[in-house]
ZAGU-842612 format. One line per 10 residues: number of its first residue (from 0); their letters; for each residue x, y, z negated of N, C-alpha, C. Coordinates in nm, 3 decimals. Layout:
BEGIN
NUM> A> X,Y,Z,X,Y,Z,X,Y,Z | ...
END
This chain:
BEGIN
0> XXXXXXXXXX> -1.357,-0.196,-1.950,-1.369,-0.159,-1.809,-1.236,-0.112,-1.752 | -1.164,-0.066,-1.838,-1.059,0.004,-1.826,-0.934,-0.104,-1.747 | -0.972,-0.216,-1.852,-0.862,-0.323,-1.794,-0.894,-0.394,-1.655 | -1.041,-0.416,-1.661,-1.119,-0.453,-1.580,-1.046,-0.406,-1.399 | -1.038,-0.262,-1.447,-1.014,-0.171,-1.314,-0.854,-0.191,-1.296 | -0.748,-0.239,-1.397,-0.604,-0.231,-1.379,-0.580,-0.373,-1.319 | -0.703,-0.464,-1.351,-0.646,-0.618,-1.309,-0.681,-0.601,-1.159 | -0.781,-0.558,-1.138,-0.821,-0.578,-0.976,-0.743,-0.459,-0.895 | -0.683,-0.369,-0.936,-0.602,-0.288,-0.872,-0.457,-0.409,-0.849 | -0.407,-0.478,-0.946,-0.317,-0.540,-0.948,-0.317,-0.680,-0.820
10> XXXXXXXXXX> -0.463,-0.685,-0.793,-0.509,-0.841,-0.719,-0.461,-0.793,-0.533 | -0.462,-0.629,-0.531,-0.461,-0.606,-0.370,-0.349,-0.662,-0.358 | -0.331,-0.782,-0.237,-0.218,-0.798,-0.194,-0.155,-0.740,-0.067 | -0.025,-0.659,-0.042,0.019,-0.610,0.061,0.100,-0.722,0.131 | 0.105,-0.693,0.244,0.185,-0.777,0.387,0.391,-0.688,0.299 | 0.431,-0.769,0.364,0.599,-0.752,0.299,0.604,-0.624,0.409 | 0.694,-0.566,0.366,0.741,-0.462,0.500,0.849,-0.518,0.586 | 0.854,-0.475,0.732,0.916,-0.522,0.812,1.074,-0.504,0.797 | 1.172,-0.566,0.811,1.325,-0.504,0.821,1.350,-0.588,0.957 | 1.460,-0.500,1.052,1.503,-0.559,1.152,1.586,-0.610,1.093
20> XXXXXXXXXX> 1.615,-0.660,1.194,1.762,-0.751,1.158,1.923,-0.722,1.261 | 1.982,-0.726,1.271,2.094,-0.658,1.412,2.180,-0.832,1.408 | 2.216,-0.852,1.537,2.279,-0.960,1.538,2.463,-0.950,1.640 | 2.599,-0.937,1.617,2.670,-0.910,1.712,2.669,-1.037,1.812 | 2.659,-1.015,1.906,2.691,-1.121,1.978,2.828,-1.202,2.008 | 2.864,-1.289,2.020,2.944,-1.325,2.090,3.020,-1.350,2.216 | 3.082,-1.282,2.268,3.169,-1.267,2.399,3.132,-1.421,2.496 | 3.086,-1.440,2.573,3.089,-1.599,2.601,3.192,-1.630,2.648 | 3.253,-1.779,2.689,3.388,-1.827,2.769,3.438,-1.802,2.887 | 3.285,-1.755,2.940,3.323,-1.729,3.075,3.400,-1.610,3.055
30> XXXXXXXXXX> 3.368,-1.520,2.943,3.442,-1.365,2.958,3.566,-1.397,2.968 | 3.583,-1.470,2.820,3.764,-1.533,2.778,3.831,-1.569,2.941 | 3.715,-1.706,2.986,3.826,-1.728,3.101,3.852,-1.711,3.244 | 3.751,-1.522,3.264,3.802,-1.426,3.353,3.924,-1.399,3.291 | 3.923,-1.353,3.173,4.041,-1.257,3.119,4.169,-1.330,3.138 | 4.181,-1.453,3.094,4.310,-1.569,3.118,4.392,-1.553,3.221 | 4.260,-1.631,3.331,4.285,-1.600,3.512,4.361,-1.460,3.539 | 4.269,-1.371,3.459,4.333,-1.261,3.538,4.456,-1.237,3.505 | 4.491,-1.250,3.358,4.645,-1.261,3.345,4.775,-1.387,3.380 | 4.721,-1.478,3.415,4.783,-1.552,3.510,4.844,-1.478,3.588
40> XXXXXXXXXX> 4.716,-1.489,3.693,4.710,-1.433,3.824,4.806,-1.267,3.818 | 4.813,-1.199,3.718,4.872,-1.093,3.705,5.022,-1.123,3.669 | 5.062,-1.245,3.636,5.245,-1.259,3.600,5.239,-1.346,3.677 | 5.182,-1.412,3.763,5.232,-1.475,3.909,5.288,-1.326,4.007 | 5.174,-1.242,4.023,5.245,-1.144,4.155,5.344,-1.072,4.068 | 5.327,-1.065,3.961,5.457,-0.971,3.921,5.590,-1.026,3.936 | 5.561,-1.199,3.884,5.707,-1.294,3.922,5.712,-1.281,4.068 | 5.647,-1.322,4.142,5.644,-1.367,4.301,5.685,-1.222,4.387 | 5.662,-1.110,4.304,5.631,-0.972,4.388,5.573,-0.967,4.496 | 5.438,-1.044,4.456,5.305,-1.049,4.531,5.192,-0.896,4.547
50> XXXXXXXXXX> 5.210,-0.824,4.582,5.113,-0.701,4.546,4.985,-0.748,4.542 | 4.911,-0.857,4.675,4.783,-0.826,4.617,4.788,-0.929,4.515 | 4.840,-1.032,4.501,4.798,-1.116,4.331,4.784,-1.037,4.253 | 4.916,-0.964,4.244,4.904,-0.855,4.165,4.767,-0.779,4.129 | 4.738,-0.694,4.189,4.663,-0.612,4.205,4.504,-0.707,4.200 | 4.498,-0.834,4.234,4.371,-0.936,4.219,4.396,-0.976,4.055 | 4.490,-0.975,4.041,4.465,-1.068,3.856,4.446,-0.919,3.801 | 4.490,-0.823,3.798,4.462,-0.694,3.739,4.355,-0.704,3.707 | 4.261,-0.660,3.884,4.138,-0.689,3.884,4.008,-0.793,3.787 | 4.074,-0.858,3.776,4.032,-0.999,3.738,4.020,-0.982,3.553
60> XXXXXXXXXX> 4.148,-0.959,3.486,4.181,-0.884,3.410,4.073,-0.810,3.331 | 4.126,-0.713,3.427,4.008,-0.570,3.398,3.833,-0.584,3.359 | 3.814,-0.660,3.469,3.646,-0.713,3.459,3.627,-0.800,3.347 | 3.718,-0.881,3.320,3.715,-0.959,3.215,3.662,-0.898,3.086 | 3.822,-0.768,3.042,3.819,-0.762,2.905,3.706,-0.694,2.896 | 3.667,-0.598,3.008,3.500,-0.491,3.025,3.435,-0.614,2.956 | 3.408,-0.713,3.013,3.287,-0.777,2.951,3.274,-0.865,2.804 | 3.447,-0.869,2.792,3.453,-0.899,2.627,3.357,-0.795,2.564 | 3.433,-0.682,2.580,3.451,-0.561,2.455,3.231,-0.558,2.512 | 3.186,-0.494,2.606,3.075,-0.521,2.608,2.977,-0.632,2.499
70> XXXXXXXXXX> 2.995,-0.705,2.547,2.955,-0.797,2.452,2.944,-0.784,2.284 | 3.102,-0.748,2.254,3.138,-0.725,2.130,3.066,-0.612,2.070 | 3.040,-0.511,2.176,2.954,-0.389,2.125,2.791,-0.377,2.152 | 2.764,-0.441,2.201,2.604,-0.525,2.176,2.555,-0.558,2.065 | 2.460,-0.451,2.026,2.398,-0.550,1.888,2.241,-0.562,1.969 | 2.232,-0.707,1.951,2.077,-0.727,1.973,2.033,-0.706,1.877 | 1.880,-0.626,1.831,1.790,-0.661,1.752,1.666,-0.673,1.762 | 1.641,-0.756,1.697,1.569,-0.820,1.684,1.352,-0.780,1.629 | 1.303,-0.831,1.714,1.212,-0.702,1.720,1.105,-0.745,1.565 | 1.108,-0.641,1.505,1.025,-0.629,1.365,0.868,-0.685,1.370
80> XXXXXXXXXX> 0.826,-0.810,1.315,0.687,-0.816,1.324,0.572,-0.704,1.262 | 0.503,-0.713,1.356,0.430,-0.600,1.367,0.347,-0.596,1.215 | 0.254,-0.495,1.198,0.150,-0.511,1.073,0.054,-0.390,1.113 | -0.028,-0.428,1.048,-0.193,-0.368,1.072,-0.217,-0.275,0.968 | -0.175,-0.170,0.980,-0.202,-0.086,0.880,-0.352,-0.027,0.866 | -0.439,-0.093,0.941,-0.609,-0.017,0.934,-0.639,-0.131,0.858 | -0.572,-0.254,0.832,-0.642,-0.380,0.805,-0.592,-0.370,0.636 | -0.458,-0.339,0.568,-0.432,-0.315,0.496,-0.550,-0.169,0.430 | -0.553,-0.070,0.518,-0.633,0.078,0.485,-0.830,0.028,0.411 | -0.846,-0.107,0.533,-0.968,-0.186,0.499,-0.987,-0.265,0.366
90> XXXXXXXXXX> -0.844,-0.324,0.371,-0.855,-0.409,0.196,-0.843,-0.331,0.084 | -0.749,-0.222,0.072,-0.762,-0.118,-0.012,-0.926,-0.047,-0.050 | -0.957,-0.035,0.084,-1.072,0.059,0.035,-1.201,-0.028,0.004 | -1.159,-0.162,0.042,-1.318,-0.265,-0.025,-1.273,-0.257,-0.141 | -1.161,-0.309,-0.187,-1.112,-0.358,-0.329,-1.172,-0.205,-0.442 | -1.128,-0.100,-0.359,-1.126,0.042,-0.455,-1.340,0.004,-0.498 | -1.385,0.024,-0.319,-1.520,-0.012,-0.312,-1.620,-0.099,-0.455 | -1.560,-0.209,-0.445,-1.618,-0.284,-0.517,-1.620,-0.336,-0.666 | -1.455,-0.240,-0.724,-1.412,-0.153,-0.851,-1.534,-0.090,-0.908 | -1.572,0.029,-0.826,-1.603,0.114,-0.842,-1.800,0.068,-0.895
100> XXXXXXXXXX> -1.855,0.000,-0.823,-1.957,-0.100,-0.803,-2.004,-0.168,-0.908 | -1.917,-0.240,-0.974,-1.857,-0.316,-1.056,-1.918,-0.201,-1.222 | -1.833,-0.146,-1.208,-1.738,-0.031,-1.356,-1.913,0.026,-1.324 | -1.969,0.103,-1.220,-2.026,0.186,-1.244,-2.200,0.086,-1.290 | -2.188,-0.059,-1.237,-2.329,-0.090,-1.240,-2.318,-0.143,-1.374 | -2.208,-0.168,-1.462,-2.172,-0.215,-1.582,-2.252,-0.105,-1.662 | -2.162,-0.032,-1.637,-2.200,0.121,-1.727,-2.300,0.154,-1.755 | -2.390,0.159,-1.663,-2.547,0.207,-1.624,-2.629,0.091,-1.701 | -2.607,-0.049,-1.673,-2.648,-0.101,-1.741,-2.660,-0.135,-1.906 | -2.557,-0.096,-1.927,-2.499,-0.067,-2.058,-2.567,0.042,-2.117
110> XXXXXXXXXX> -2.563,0.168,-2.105,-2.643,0.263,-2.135,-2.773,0.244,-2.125 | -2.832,0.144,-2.053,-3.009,0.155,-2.067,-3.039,0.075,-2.179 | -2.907,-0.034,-2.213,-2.957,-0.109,-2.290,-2.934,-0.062,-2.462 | -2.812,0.046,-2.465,-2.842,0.143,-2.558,-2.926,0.205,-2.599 | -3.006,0.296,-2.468,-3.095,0.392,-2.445,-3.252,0.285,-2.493 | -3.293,0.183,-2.443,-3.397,0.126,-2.459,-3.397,0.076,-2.662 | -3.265,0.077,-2.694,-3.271,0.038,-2.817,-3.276,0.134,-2.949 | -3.196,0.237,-2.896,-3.202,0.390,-2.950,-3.349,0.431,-2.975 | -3.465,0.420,-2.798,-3.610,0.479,-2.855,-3.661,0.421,-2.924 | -3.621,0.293,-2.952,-3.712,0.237,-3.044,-3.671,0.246,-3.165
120> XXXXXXXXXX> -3.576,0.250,-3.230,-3.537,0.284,-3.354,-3.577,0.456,-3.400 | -3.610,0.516,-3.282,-3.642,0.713,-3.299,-3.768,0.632,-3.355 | -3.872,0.581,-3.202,-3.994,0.565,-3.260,-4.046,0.478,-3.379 | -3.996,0.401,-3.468,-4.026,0.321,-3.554,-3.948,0.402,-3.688 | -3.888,0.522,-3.669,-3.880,0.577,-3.820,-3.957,0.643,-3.836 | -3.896,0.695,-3.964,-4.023,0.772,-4.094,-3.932,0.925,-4.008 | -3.861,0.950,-3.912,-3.852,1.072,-3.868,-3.991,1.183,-3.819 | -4.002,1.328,-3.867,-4.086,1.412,-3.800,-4.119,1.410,-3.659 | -4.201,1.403,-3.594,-4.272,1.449,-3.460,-4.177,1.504,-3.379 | -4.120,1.593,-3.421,-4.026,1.728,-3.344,-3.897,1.657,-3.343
130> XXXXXXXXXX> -3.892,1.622,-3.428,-3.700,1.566,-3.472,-3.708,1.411,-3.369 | -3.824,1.372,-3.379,-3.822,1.244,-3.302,-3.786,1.274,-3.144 | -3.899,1.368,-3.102,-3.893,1.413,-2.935,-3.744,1.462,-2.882 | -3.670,1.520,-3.042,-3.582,1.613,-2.959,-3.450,1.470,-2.937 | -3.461,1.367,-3.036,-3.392,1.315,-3.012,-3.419,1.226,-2.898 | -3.515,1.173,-2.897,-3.553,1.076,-2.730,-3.536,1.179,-2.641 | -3.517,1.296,-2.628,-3.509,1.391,-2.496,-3.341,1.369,-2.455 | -3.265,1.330,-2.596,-3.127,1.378,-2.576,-3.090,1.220,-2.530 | -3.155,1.116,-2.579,-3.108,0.929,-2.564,-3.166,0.919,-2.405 | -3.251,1.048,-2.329,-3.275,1.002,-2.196,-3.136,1.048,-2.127
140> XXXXXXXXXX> -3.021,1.089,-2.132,-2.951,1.164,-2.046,-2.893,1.033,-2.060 | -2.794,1.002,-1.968,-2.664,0.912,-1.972,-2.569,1.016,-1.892 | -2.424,0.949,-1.900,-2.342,0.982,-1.843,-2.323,0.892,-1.724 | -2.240,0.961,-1.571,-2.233,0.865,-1.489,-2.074,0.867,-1.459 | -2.048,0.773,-1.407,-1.898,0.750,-1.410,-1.918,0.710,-1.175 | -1.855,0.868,-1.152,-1.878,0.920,-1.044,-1.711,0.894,-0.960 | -1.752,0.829,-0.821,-1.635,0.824,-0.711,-1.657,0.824,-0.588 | -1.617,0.900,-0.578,-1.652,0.956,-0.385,-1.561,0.899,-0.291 | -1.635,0.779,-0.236,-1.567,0.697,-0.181,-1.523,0.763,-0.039 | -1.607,0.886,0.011,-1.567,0.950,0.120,-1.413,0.970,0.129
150> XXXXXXXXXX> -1.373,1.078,-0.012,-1.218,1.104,-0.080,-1.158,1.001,-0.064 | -1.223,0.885,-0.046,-1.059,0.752,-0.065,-1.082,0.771,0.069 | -1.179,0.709,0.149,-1.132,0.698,0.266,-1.062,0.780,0.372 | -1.109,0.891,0.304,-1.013,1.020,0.395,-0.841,1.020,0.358 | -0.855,1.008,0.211,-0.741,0.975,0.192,-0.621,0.865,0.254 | -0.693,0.709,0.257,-0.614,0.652,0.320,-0.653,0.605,0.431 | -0.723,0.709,0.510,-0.703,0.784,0.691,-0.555,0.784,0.664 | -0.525,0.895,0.590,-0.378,0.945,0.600,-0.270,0.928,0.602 | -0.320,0.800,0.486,-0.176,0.764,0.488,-0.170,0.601,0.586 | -0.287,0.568,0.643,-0.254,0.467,0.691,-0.177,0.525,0.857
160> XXXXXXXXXX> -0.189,0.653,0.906,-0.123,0.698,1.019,0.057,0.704,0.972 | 0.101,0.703,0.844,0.228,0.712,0.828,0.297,0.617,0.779 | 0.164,0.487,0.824,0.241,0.369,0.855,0.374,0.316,0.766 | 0.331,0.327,0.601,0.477,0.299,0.502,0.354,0.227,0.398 | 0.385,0.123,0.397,0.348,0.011,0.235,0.360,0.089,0.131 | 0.461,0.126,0.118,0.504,0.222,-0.019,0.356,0.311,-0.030 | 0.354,0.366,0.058,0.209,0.474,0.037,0.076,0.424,-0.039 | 0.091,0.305,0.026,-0.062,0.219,-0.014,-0.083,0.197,-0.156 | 0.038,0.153,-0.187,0.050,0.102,-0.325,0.063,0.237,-0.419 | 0.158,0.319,-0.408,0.113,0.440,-0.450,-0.034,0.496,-0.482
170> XXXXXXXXXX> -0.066,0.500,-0.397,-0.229,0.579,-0.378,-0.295,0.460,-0.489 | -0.306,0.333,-0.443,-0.379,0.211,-0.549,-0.311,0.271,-0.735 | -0.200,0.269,-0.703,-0.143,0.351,-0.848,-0.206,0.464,-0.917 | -0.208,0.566,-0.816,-0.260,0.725,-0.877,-0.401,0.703,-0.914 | -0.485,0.610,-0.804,-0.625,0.625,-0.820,-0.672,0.494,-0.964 | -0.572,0.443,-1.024,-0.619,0.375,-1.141,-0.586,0.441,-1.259 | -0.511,0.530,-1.256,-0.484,0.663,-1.340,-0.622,0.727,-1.333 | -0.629,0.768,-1.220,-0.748,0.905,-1.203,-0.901,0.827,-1.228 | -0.925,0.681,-1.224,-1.032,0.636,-1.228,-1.008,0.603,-1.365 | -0.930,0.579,-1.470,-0.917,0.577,-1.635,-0.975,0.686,-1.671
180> XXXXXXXXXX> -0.908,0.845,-1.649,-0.973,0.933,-1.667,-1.129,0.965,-1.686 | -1.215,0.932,-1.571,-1.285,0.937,-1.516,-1.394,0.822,-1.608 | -1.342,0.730,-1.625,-1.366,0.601,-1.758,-1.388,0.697,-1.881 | -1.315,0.751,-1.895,-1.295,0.833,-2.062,-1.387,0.939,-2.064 | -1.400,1.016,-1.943,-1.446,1.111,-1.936,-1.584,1.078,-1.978 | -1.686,0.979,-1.908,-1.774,0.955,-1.924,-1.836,0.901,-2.046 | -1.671,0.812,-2.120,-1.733,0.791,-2.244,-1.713,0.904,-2.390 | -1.672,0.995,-2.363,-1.679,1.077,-2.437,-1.799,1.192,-2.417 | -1.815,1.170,-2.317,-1.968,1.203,-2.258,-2.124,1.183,-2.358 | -2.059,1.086,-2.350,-2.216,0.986,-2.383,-2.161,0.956,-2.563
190> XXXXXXXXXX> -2.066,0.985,-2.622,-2.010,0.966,-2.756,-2.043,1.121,-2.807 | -2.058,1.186,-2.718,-2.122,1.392,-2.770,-2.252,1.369,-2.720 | -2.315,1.330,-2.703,-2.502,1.275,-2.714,-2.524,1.195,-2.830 | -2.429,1.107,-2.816,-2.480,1.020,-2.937,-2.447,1.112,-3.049 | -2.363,1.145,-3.133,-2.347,1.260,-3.229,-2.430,1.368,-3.244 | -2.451,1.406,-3.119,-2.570,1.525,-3.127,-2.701,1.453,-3.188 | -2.747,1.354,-3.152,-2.861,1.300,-3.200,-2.852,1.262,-3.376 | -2.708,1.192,-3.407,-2.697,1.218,-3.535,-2.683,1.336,-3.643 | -2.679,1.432,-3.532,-2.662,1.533,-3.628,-2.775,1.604,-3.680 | -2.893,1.575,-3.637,-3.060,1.568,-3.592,-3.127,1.539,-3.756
200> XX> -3.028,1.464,-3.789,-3.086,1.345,-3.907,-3.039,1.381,-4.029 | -2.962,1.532,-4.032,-2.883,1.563,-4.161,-2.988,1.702,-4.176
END
């Protein structure tokens, strides 16, 4: 069961996480060939001792290189495709869901079919009356292998508001740890029943 629960933890698939991207732009020609003009136009009035050429290619000039260096300091970026973090929060918690479903209707079934085979071996020995009852009293208990699916979902409420992949997969991590446990727990459970009943017989 154990592996059972590590392969299907392994099957959730996550969406990639987003990275922008930044792009510099390039200055266009028209910038270049304000800037040209304007220096033309700026060593014509200076040769000619034209003031306004002068003072027009400056102009000209000026607006130009503004819209180089502009340009040059533009980073477009580029907008990050979006992702659904309730839709990711939804596949997590069926997958955990149906783990859990799985492991626990296994189990249960498993134990009855112990339990149904156990009374009959109490009732068909040469065991005492008393020694028989006390042991069918102890082959009725099982252990249950318990998950409160409320706890996940509250859980990844939480982390699906902080909107990071990393989290998801995390949490899918801790909770196949804590659901091994929880595996063991139960079978050591039901491995101190069974012993108790053997110990019945000495």
């Amino acid at each position: 069961m154990i592996a059972y629960v590590e392969n299907q933890i392994k099957q959730i698939d996550y969406p990639t996480a987003p990275s922008t991207t930044t792009q510099q732009p390039t200055p266009s020609r028209s910038s270049y060939l304000g800037v040209g003009i304007g220096v033309i136009l700026l060593a014509i009035g200076i040769g000619t001792k034209t003031p306004l050429i002068t003072v027009g290619g400056g102009v000209v000039t000026a607006v130009g290189l503004l819209a180089v260096n502009k340009k040059r300091n533009a980073k477009a970026q580029q907008p990050a495709p979006t992702i659904d973090y309730y839709r990711i929060s939804e596949k997590v918690s069926h997958q955990i869901q149906s783990i859990h479903t799985h492991v626990s209707d296994s189990w249960n079934a498993f134990l009855g079919d112990q339990q149904n085979s156990l009374k009959q071996l109490i009732e068909t020995s040469t065991l005492d009356v008393e020694t028989k009852n006390k042991m069918i009293e102890l082959s009725l208990n099982r252990s249950i292998i318990q998950c409160s699916m409320m706890d996940v979902l509250s859980d990844l409420n939480k982390i699906e508001k902080q909107q990071n992949i990393k989290d998801f997969k995390q949490y899918a991590n801790g909770f196949l740890e804590k659901y091994q446990k929880i595996i063991e727990e139960a079978y050591m459970e039901q491995k101190h029943r069974y012993e108790a009943i053997t110990l019945l017989l000495k």
